[in-house]
KOLRO-818524 format. One record per residue (C-alpha): residue in one letter; x, z, y. Coordinates in steps of 0.001 Angstrom, whole numbers, plus 500000, padded with zeros to 6 digits. Layout:
KOLRO-818524
AXZY...
***
This chain:
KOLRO-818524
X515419500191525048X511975499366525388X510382498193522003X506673496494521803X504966496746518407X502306494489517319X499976495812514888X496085496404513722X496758500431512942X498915502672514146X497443506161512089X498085508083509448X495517507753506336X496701503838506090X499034502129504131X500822499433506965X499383502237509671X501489504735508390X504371503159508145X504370501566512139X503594505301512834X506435506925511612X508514504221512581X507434504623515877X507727508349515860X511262508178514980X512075505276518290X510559508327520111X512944510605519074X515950508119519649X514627508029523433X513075504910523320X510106503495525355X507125502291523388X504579499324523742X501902499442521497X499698496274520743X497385497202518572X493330498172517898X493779501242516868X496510504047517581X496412507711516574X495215510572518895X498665511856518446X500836509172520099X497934508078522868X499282511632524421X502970510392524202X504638509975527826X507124507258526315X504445505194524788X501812502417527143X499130501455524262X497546497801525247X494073498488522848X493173494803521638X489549495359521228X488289493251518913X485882494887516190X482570493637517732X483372490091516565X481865488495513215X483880488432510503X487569489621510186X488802486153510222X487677485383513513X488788489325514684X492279488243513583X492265485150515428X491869486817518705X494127489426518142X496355486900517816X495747484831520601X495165487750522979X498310489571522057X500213486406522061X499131486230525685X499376489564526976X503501489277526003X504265485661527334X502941487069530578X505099490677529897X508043489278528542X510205491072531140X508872494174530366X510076494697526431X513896493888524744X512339493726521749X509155493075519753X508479494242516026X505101492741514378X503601492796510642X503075489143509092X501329487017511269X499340488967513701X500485487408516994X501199483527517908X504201484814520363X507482484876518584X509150488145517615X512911489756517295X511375491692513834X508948491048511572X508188493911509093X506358492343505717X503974493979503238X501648491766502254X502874487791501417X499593485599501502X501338482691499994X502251484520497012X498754486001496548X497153482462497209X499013480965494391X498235484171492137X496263483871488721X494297487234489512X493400485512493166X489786485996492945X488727482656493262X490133481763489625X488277484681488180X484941483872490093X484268480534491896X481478481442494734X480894481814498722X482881484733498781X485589484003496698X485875480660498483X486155482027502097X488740484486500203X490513481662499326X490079479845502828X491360483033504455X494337483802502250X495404480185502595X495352480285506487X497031483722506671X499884481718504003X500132478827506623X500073481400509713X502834483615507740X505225480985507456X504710480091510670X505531483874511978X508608483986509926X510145480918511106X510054482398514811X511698485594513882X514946486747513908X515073489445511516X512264490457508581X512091493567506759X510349493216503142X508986496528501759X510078495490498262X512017493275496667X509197491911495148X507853490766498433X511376489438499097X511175487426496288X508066486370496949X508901485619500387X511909483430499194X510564481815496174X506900481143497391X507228481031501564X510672479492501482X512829482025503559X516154482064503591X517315485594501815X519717486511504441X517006486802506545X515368489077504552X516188493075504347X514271495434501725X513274498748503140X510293500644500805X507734502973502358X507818506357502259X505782509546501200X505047512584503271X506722515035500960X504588518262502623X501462516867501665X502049515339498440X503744517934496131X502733520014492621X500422522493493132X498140524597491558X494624523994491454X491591525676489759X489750523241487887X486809525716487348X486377525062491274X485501520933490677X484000521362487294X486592520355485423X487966521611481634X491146523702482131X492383522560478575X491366518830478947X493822515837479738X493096513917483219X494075510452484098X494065509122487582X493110506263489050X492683505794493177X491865502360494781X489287499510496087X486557499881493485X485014496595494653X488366494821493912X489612493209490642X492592493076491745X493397497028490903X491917496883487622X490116499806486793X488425497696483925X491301497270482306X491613501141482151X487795501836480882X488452499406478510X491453501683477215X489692504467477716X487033503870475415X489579503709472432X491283507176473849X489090510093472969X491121512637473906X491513512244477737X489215512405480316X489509509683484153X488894510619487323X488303507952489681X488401508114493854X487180505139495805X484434503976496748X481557503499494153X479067501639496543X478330498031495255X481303498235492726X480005497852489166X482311499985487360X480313503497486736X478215501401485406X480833500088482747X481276502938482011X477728504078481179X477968500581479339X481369501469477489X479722504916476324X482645506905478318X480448507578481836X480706511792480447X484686511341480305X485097509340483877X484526511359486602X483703509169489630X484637511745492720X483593509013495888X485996508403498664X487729511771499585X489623512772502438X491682515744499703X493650512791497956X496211515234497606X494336518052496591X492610516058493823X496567514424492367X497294518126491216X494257517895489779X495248515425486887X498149515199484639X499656511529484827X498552508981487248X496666505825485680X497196502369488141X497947499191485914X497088496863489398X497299493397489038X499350492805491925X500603495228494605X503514494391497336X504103497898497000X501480499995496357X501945503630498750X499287505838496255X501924505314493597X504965506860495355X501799509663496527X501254510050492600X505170510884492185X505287513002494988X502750515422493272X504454515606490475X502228512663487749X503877510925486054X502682507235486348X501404504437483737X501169501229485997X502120497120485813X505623495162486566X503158493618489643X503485496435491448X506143496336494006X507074500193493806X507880500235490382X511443499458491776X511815503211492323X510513504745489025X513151505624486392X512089505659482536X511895508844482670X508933509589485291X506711505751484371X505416504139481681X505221500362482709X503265497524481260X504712493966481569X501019492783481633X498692494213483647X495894493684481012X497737494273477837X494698496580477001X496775497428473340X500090498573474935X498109500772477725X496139502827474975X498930503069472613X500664504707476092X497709507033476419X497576508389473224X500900509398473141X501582510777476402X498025512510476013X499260514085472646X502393514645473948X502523517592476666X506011518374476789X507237514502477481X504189515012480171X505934518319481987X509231516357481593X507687513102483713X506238515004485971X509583516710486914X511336513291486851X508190511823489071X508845515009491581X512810514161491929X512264510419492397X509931510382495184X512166512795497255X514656510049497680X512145508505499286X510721510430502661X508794509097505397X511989510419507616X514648508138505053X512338505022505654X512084505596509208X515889505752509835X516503502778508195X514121501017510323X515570502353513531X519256501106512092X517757497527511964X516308497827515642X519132498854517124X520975496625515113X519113493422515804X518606494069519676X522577494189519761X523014491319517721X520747489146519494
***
């Protein structure tokens, strides 16, 4: 069978990337042929025999709005004028105007548009508006895409909820398959703290995401932090424009948070801490968590987060609201006095992200394809 995937990434090193990756690493191994829409496909797969990539180049254009557009219209194009050539296409959201057999969700723009932590209710300006503007097209475009599909793959049941509550789909329609964690690159190990400056006897939090976003809530965690004296943060993202080391400084914690920068070690650094920190105000799924488990932290986060559906009580503390700044320090303080419940997580964290491997998600995938090109 020859199956055409439309995407922006096809890498490792990102979140919806990843995913189309290994999905289309395991179609290789089934002996499929590949078509590959996309901007942007890994060095690995270019080399692939089985695989013709169609590179939709479209990064020199203002604004990613407008980049989208295209995409859409110039992959939409490129397949009405192929259609012989594929039995079946698999896309993410809307990202092409052509119709497709699958389409595999992670983010639902109608849900987010209609969110109270969108961040035009927290900040009404130009940027927030064209937020707004963009997230409200993408919800239009989204429905559109899913009402010319035939099958659509949710990675949570969040987002199917979302999808059937908010973007009125029918729930047959809708299958829940959650990503997966590389399992040989996330895992406990042991790490000399002397070697990044670190205390071997202090307690380390966790926190990894868009430091220029609301949305993940880092203040939410200073905030806590400054009432928890006996734990120290570190923090990987981004710090340029973001404003949080300096609330911090503000917050009189900046010698306890330990802003590290964007690092390409993410793995490296989890073993670093002891529990993993990530009350996000809204997350489809949210792949860093499931990393977090996979090295062994246990994890504080929020009921928005789409992958809470795979924590047990026993490996995640989580908070109903995301900034419920009482309950989250009343969590730290205990699990930072309490070092045995903290070994016991981390076991729990370990044993419930194996369930999940980047090989298990990919299979399931593959049973849908195969499924829905002999349905249809």
């Amino acid at each position: 069978m020859k199956i055409c995937f439309v995407t922006h990434k096809v890498k490792k090193g990102d979140g919806q990337g990843r995913v189309n990756y290994e999905v289309i690493e395991e179609a290789l191994k089934q002996g499929h042929e590949i078509i590959v829409i996309s901007s942007e496909l890994s060095e690995e797969l270019r080399n692939e025999s089985q695989i013709e990539w169609i590179k939709m180049n479209v990064s020199k254009i203002p604004t990613i709005l407008l980049q989208y557009q295209l995409f859409a219209l110039f992959s939409a194009i490129w397949i009405w004028t192929h259609q012989k050539k594929m039995d079946l296409i698999v896309v993410n959201g809307f990202i092409t105007y052509a119709r497709s057999d699958i389409n595999c969700i992670h983010f639902v723009h109608s849900a987010w548009v209609k969110s109270k932590y969108h961040p035009y209710r927290d900040h009404k300006n130009v940027k927030s508006l064209y937020q707004l503007f963009y997230n409200s097209l993408n919800a239009y475009l989204e429905r559109y895409a899913l009402k010319h599909t035939k099958q659509i793959i949710a990675v949570s049941e969040q987002v199917k909820q979302e999808l059937v509550q908010v973007a009125k789909i029918h729930a047959q329609y809708i299958v829940v398959i959650s990503n997966g964690v590389d399992l040989n690159e996330f895992y406990p190990r042991s790490v000399n703290r002397a070697d990044f400056d670190l205390d071997t006897n202090t307690t380390y939090g966790l926190f990894a995401g868009d430091l220029k976003s609301n949305r993940k809530n880092l203040d939410t965690v200073l905030h806590a932090m400054a009432k928890v004296e006996n734990i120290n943060l570190l923090v990987l993202g981004y710090t340029e424009k973001s404003n949080y080391p300096s609330m911090a400084k503000y917050l009189g914690i900046s010698d306890r948070v330990h802003f590290l920068g964007y690092r390409k070690d993410v793995a490296e650094i989890m073993s670093l801490a002891d529990l993993f920190i990530f009350p996000s105000k809204y997350e489809p799924f949210s792949l860093v968590i499931l990393e977090a488990m996979a090295s062994g932290l246990p994890v504080i986060t929020s009921s928005r987060c789409g992958a809470v559906e795979l924590l047990s009580d026993n490996s995640a503390v989580v908070i109903e609201d995301p900034e419920d700044t009482t309950t989250l320090i009343n969590v730290l303080t205990e699990l930072a006095s309490n070092k045995e419940r903290l070994k016991m997580m981390a076991l729990r964290a370990r044993e419930d992200a194996q369930k999940n491997s980047w090989q298990n998600m990919s299979y399931k995938y593959l049973q849908i394809i195969n499924y829905t090109s002999k349905k249809f």
